[in-house]
N, C-alpha and C positions, 0 to 999 in steps of 0.2 A: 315480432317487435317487442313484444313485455319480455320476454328471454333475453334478448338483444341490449336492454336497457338495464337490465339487472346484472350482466356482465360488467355495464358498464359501472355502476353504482358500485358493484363489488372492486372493482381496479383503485376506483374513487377511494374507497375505504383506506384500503392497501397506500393508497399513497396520500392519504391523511395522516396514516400513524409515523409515515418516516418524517416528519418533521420535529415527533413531539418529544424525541428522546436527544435529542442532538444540544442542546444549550448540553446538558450534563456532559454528554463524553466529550463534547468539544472545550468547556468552559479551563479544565485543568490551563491546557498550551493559552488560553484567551486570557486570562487574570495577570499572567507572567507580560505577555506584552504588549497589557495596556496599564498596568502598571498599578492594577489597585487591587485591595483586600480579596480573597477565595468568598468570601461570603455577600459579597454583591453582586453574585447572580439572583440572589435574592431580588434587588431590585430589577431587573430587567424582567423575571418570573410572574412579580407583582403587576407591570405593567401590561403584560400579555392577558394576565386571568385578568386584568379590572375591562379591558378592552372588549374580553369576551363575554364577560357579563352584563356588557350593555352589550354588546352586537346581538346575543340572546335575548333580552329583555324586548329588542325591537326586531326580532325574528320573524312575528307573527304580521306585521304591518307590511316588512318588506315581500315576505312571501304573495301575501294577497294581492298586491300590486303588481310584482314581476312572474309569481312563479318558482316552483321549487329550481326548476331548470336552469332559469338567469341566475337565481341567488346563488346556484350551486357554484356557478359558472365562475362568478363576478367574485366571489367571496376566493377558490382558487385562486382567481387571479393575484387577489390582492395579498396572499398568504404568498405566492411564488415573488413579487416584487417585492415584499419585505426581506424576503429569504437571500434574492439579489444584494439589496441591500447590505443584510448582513454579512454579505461575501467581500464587499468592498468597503466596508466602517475600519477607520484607523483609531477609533476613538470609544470611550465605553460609552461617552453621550451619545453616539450616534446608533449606535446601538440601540442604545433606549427610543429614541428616536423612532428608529424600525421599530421597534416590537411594540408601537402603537397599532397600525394597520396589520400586523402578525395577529394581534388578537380579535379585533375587529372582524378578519375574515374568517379567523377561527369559529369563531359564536355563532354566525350565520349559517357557515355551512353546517356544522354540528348540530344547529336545531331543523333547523330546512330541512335537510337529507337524513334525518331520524324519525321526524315525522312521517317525509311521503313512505317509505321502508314502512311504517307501522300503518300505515291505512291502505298500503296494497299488495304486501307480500304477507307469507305468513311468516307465524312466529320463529321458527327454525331459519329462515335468512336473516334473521336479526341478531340472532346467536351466532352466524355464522359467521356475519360481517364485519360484528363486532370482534368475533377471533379473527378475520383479514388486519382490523386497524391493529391489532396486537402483534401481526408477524410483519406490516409494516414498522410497527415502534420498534422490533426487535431487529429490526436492517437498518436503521436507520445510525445505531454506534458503528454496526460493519459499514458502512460508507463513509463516516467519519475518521472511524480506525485505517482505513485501508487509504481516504486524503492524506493522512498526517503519516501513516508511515510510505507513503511512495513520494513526499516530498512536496505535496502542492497545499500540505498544511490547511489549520479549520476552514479556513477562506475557500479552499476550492473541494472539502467537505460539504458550505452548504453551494458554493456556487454548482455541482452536481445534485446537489436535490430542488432548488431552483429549478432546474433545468428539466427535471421532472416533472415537478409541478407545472411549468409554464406545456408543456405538452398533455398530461393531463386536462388543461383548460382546454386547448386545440382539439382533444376529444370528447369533451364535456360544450363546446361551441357547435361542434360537427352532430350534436347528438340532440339537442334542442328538439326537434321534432318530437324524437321517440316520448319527452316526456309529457306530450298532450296527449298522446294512442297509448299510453304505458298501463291503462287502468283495464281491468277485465270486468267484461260482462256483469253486474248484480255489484258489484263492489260498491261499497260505502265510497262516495264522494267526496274529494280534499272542498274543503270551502273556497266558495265562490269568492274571484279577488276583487269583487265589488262589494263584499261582506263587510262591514264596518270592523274595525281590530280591536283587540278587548284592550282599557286601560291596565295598569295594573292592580289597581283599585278593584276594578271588576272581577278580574281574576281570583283575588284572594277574597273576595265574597260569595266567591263559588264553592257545594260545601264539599271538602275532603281538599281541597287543595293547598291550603294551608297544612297539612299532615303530609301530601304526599310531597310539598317542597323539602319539609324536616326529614322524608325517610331519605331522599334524595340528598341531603344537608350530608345527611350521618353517614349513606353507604359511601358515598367519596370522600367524607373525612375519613372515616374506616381503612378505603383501601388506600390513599394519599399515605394517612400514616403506617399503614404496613409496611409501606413499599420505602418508606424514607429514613424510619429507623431500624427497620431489622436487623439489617448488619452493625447498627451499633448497638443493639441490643444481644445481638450475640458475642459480642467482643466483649461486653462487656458486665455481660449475667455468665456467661459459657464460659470466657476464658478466651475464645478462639481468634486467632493471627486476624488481621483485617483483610488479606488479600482471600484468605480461607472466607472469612464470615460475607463477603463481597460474593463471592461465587455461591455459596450454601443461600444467601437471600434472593438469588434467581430462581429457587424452589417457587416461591410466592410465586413469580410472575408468568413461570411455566403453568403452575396449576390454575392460573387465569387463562391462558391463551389453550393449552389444550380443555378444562372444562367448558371453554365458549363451544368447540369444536362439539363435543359429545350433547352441550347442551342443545344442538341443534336436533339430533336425534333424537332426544327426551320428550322434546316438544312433540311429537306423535304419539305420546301416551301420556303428558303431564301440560295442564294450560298453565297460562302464566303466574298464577296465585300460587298454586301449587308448586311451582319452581321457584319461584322469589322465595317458600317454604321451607322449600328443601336446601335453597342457598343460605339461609340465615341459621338453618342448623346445622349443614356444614361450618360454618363460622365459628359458632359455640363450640364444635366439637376441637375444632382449631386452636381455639383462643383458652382452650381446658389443656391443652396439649403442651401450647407455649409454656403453660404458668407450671407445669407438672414438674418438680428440682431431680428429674432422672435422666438430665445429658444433654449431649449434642439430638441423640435418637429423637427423643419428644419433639425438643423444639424446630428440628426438622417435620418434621411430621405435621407438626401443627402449622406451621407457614405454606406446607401444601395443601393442608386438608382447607385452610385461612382463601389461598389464590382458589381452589376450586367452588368452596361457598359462594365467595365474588362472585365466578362467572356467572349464572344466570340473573343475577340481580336485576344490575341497572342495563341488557336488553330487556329484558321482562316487564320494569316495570315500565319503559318505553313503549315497549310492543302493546302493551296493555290501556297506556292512555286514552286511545280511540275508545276503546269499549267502555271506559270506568267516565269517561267525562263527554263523547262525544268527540265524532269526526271536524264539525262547525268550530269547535272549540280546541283541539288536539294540538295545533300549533302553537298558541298562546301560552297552552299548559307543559309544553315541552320544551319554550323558549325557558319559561319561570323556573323551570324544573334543572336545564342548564345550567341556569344561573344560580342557583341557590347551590348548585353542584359541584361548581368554579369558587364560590366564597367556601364552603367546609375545606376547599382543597387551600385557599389560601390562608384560612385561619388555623385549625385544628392542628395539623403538623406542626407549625410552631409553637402550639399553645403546652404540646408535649415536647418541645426542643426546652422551653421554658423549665418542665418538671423533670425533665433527668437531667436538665443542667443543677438546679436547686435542689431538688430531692435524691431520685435514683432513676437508671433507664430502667432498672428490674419493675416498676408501674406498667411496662407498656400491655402487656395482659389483662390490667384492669383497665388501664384508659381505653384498651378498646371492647372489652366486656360492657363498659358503659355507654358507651356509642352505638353499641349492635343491640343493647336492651332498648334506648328510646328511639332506633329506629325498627321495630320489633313491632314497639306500644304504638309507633305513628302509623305503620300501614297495618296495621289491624284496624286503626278505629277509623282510616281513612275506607278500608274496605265496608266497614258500617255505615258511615254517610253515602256512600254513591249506590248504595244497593237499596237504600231505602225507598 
């Protein structure tokens, strides 16, 4: 049964990620006919991350009451019905519309289903899984690419992942059981959902958690803005074509999705401090690479050695919350953790669209040298408070 469950969990993942990259490959053919600016996908983006930072915020409340199982379930759901939605919107309002409950079920199931993963699996399923949602986000343009060119256009791009998801739900309904026998023998125990739910007050009077929301802040502003400017940082420090620099910034996202993969193995000889360690100095090594004025080579180089830092990060320091805060607590600390996760990703990327539009993109090496030093200074001192 725990084997049985973790297939599923792992499928789960996999068809978490194909939703998350589809606004972008579909958004080009969408802006044309609904008739408004390329740059208000922005606002539909906006509305998904604010959705999902309250659906994580009240993470911890819904779990203790339903269960990681329902929440899993019900959150699915709600992401496959928006998804519907957005298959049959004629309108950019309606859209917006949808991608209320888009992010809502977003938030839930991403803190839900990260938590039970970290207080019953070990650490290397977390690395693994989180490499699944990465070859899910990476099918998810090929399903979009392959609607629009056989002729049933973005509409029946998502109304096929819909259709996915709502099956999905079908076997995350069918599986309800498994997630009460899912726990093995001696295992640390999810909190009782008669356990009272921490405010958020509470939480950030707990100590190291106010640090590890900021590391958490900084690695997904980090990798938000790698992944958002690189190609126009290469276009435009390099010299290089945009369709060239388009392809060459999949370097980054590659050396995310396979170092998730490797990171799983590492985990048999490196715990998670020690890897979130090893990824922050990949980064450095990355971010010295980018800024290095020797070519396309370097700053190749540095975007991969940049996606490979990434990868053990943010499972790691998931995987890690049970132990550094407590199993009773772990949900609470992973909903905040989401959340703080979802705001770097909607602030910071524009905060740097702001400075190479007014200054230069050639900053982006230091804007993110700076981001990776005070999320560096946060979990170090956060590792100081919880050890003590």
């Amino acid at each position: 049964m725990f084997h049985l469950l973790l297939a599923v969990i792992y499928l789960a993942f996999i068809c978490l990620g194909l939703p998350d990259s589809l606004l972008g490959s579909a958004w080009p053919a969408m802006y044309q006919e609904f008739s408004v600016p390329v740059s208000f996908a922005g606002g539909i983006s906006m509305i998904i991350s604010i959705g999902t930072i309250i659906s994580s915020l009240h993470s911890d409340r819904l779990t203790r009451r339903l269960g990681t199982g329902k929440v899993t379930a019900f959150s699915v759901l709600m992401t496959a019905i928006a998804l519907f939605g957005f298959s049959i919107s004629h309108s950019y309002l309606a859209l917006c519309l949808w991608a209320v409950p888009y992010g809502l079920g977003a938030g839930s199931v991403d803190a839900s289903l990260n938590n039970y993963v970290a207080l019953h699996y070990a650490s290397r399923h977390m690395s693994w899984l989180h490499c699944m949602w990465g070859v899910g986000a990476s099918l998810g343009p090929y399903v979009m690419g392959y609607a629009l060119t056989g002729g049933s256009g973005w509409n029946g791009g998502y109304r096929a992942i819909a259709i996915l998801q709502f099956a999905l739900t079908a076997i995350l309904l069918i599986s309800l059981p498994l997630w009460k026998t899912g726990q093995r023998p001696g295992e640390a125990a999810a909190p009782s959902q008669r356990e009272q739910s921490l405010t958020l007050a509470q939480i950030v009077r707990i100590p190291g958690a106010k640090e590890v929301m900021v590391t958490f802040f900084c690695y997904c502003a980090l990798e938000q803005t790698t992944g958002l400017w690189a190609s126009s940082y290469l276009v435009l420090r390099q010299g290089l074509p945009a369709d060239t620099a388009a392809g060459f910034a999949g370097m980054f996202f590659a050396g995310i999705t396979i170092g998730r993969a490797l990171s799983g193995f590492l985990t048999l000889r490196l715990n998670d401090t020690q890897l979130i360690r090893l990824g922050q100095g990949m980064i450095l090594a990355g971010v010295l690479f980018l800024s290095l004025p020797f070519g396309t080579g370097s700053a190749l180089a540095g975007l991969a050695l940049i996606g490979l830092g990434c990868a053990p990060v943010y499972p790691s320091i998931i995987h890690s919350t049970p132990e550094h805060f407590g199993s009773e607590r772990s949900q609470a600390m992973i909903g905040v953790q989401m959340a703080s996760a979802y705001v770097g990703t909607c602030l910071m990327p524009p905060v740097f669209g702001l400075i190479a539009n007014h200054v230069s993109a050639a900053l982006l090496p230091l804007y993110l040298l700076l981001i990776l030093v005070l999320m560096i200074l946060m979990h170090e001192i956060m590792l100081k408070k919880v050890r003590r």
